[in-house]
Phi, psi and omega in degrees: 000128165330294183300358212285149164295188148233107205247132171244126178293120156223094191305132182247147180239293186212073189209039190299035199251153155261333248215126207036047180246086178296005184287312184294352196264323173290301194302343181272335167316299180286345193273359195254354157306162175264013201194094152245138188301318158222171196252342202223143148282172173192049173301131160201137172268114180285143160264084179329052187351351192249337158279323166248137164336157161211338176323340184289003225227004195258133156279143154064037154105316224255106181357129197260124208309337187220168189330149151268124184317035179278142180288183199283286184289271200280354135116002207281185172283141139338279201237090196287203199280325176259029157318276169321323200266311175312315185316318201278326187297309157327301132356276187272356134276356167297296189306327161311303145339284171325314199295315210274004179271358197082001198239197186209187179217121191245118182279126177238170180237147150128163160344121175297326160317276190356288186305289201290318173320308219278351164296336190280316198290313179290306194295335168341120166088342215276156176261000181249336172213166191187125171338032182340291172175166200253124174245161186203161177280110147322125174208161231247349188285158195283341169293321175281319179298338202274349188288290182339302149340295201271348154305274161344276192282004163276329166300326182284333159298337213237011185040060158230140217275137193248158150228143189247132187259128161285183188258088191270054177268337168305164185292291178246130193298117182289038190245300188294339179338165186253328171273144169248327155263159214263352176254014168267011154327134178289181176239355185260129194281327148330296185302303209280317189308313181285017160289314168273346210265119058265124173297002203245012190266303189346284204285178164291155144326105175313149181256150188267144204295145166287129185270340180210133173233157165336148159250202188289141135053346273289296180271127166249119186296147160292126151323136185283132186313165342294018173281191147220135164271099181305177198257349184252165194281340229246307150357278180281304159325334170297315198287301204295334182244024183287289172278019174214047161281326190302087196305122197284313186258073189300350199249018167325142183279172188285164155303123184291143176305129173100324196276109187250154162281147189247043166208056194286352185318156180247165194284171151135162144331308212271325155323287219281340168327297200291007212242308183293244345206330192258301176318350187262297192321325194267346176072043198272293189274035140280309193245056178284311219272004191251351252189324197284025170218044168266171179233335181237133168098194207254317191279009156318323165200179210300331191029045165258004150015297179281332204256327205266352175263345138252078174046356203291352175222163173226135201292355189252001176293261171346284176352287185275356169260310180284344180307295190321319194285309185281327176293324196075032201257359158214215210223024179271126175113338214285155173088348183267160172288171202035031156287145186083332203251032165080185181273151170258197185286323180317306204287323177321284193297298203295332178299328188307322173236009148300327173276341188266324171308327170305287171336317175294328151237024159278307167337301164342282176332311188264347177235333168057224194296344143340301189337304194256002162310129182297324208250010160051181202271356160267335166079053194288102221256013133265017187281005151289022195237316178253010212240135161263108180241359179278159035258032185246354172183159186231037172255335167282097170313338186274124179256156187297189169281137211015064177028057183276095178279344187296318175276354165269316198313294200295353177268345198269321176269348177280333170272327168321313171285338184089030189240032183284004174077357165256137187338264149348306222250306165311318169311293202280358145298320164261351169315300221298287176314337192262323179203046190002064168191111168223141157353134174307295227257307169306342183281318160280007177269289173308333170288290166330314194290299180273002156274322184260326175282284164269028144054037199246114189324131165330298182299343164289298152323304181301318172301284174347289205260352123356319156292301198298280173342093158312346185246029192287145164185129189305336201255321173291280221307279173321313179314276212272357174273335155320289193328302213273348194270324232068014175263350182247219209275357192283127165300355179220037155054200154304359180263013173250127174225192166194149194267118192274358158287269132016286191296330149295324191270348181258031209192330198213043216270012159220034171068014199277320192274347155316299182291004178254345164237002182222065177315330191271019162248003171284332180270012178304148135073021201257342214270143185304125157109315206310177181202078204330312205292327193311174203270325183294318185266357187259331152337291192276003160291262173344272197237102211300329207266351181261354166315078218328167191269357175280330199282284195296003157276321178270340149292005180083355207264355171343045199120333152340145179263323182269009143312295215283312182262051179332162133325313152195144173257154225224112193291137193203162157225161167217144168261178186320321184284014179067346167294154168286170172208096179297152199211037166078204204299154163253170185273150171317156179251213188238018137264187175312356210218119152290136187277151164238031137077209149299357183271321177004179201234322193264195163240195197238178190191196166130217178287156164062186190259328134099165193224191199248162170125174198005067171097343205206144182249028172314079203279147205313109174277328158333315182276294186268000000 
């Protein structure tokens, strides 16, 4: 029929953008034609069940058709709450974004198979409108990729053309690879940069925001029962963190008095703009490589993380915003140092981990479902010998000390909570839980603590902060906790660790950012005569158990357990020049696991990608 409408789909996945996105940059190409391939847009975003909780999406109760969205090995949500409230702010700034294009965003719950059925499944038959074909952003990880799949044959029942698009959020485009296949990829993160380099050569051109798209639709199929979809953004925050109020950390401590996040951000594009443009204007990214290993506030390192990981900024977006700022060819920057004067050290370090975020999913790329394997992309096959995952999987063999599982369980949850009695691992556990976000350089500490010190599967960490990270991506997250486990691409294995001590006195040397998330340590050394800053009290700031027994008595810290009974206690010193001195094994704590002092076997990690220096290659998730 002539009148029939032709409607084309385009599914988003971490592709949140209107503004350098070539699926849009084309539909606004075609729509200024007179001979258009279709008459109607349909953008829509799923919220995946097997990734976000989605029952809160149920009226009245009633049971929800799939899984609860949980992880695998430790049993947490997929996506905690303030995961979720970024994802969604996102969302639904895209969806603003679209309306002021003249087109919208139709939000659906359930599978993405599912979901794409049951719209094709509405237009079936219909005499007014008809699918023209579904387009999507490629992405390389195997869940996503198995959605992609399965897209592609539901579409093949209804006989519509899937076209899979790349994904150009990246730093170098993968039309540009030095490669054509992903396993010729180096396994040295080192090789492959000087492949690409001078980075400041690397990206392609941003594509220009579409200013007019198709529009919506006239009839659109309804989300498939038992959901419903609210109509406000206050709505879709209700549903989505409404069933995973049930807290993975019950026995988390509270937010501390005094204490801010250094992540307050809100989700969307138009945030993350404002976000590059305010690291140039404040001279954030000039002097980032010298700043990016803080541990307290927001500008220390970039926290563009979040935005770059569902797409909602693009890594050649920074780009070409720090280009204008060294050339000086606009007036964002301008009176700050190094404007106009070419790259700096700074801006340099920030392409630097833009680039290692790349990396992170060429890996991906080069290894596929390795990703999530205990024995990692090395395929290292003691790490079952050294790994503890029961009572939580019976796929690791190393069993605890008198086959306790019970005593793995309670050290797995005293850490999860922030109560393992070490400074540094407690600060950033509850920072992490409290407001989803803690420091690169607390990330490979934390990484480190629970693969090489209480010796506890890698996946379990990975899963944690998969939930937690307002800035989770799959390929840095999985990627760099592996790197910090030894199973993965770090050329120096399992020997690279760190002493979380040592790293608090070279990184946190007046105790500040501990006692800012570990209130019941702000008063160390306040006591008559005391002197906060000394070495003796800053001892006992790191580590609570050194603390003389009149000082934990006047604190109150008396029979506390992870006072008295760390987890592992970690022999440590400083000498007269205020530098550290490792001085070999620690003593047992108060779980199952003997500290090994400075001697340790690992290195450090966590979510998102974390950066390099002391020990470690936790490339800046902060930045990236």
């Amino acid at each position: 029929m002539s009148g029939k409408v032709r409607i084309l789909i385009y599914l988003l996945r971490r592709d949140l953008r209107l503004a350098d996105n070539p699926i849009f940059t084309e539909l606004a190409r075609l729509n200024k034609q007179s001979q258009k391939p279709f008459t109607h847009l349909l953008p829509l975003y799923v919220f995946p069940a097997e990734q976000v909780e989605i029952s809160g999406f149920i009226p009245g109760g009633q049971p929800s058709p799939y899984k609860e969205a949980r992880s695998q090995v430790g049993g947490f949500w997929r996506c905690g709450r303030l995961r979720a409230k970024f994802l969604a702010e996102s969302v639904w700034d895209l969806k603003k974004d679209l309306e002021n294009a003249g087109s919208g965003l139709k939000i659906r719950v359930g599978s993405v198979k599912d979901a794409v059925a049951s719209v094709l499944e509405g237009y079936r038959g219909r005499q007014d409108a008809e699918v023209h074909a579904i387009w999507m952003t490629g992405e390389t990880s195997w869940e996503e990729h198995e959605e992609q799949r399965m897209v592609e044959k539901v579409a093949a029942k209804e006989s519509v053309n899937v076209r899979i698009w790349h994904d150009e959020k990246y730093f170098v485009d993968d039309r540009d690879l030095p490669f054509k296949n992903p396993r010729d990829l180096s396994d040295v993160f080192t090789n492959y940069r000087k492949t690409v380099e001078p980075l400041a050569n690397v990206p392609r051109k941003e594509l220009p925001r579409p200013q007019q798209l198709p529009p919506l639709p006239e009839f659109i199929p309804s989300q498939a029962a038992p959901f419903e979809i609210p109509d406000g953004l206050s709505g879709l925050l209700e549903a989505l963190t409404k069933p995973i109020l049930k807290d993975d950390a019950p026995n988390m401590p509270a937010m501390p008095k005094g204490a801010e996040s250094a992540h307050p951000f809100i989700g969307g594009s138009k945030s993350g703009l404002e976000r590059v443009r305010h690291l140039i204007t404040s001279g954030s990214m000039t002097s980032y490589k010298d700043t990016r290993n803080g541990l307290l506030g927001q500008d220390f390192s970039t926290k563009l993380s979040a935005w770059l990981s569902l797409g909602s900024v693009t890594a050649r977006q920074v780009h070409w915003l720090l280009v204008a700022f060294e050339q000086g060819t606009s007036d964002l920057g301008k009176g700050v140092e190094g404007y106009g004067k070419g790259e700096n050290k700074g801006t340099a370090a920030v392409r630097f981990e833009l680039l290692w975020r790349d990396y992170m999913r060429l890996c991906t790329m080069k290894f596929g479902s390795r990703l999530f394997y205990l024995d990692g992309y090395r395929q290292d096959q003691k790490a079952k010998f050294k790994l503890i995952s029961r009572p939580y999987s019976s796929e690791a063999g190393k069993t605890p000390r008198d086959n306790n599982n019970a005593a793995v369980k309670a050290s797995l949850d005293r850490f999860l909570n922030g109560t393992t009695g070490t400074g540094l691992i407690d600060a950033s556990q509850r920072e992490l839980h409290l407001t989803g976000w803690t420091s690169n350089r607390a990330r490979q500490n934390v990484a480190s603590y629970l693969t090489k010190r209480l010796e506890i599967d890698w996946r379990i960490g990975a899963e944690w902060y998969e939930m937690n990270l307002i800035d989770y991506d799959v390929h840095s997250n999985w990627g760099n906790w592996q790197y910090v486990a030894g199973v993965g691409n770090d050329p120096r294995g399992e020997a690279r660790v760190f002493n979380p001590v040592k790293q608090a006195m070279d990184y946190d040397g007046k105790g500040e950012y501990v006692k800012a998330w570990v209130p019941e340590l702000r008063d160390v050394g306040k006591g008559a005569g005391g002197h906060q800053d000394s070495p003796e009290n800053l001892m006992g700031v790191f580590q609570a158990w050194r603390l003389p027994e009149e000082e934990k008595k006047r604190l109150g810290l008396n029979g506390v357990e992870w006072v008295e009974k760390p987890l592992v206690k970690i022999d440590y010193s400083v000498n007269r020049r205020g530098g550290g001195q490792k001085r070999g094994g620690g003593g047992g704590g108060g779980g199952p696991y003997r500290g090994r002092g400075g001697q340790g076997r690992g290195g450090g990690g966590g979510r998102g990608r974390g950066q390099r220096g002391g020990g470690g290659q936790w490339k800046d998730t902060q930045t990236a």
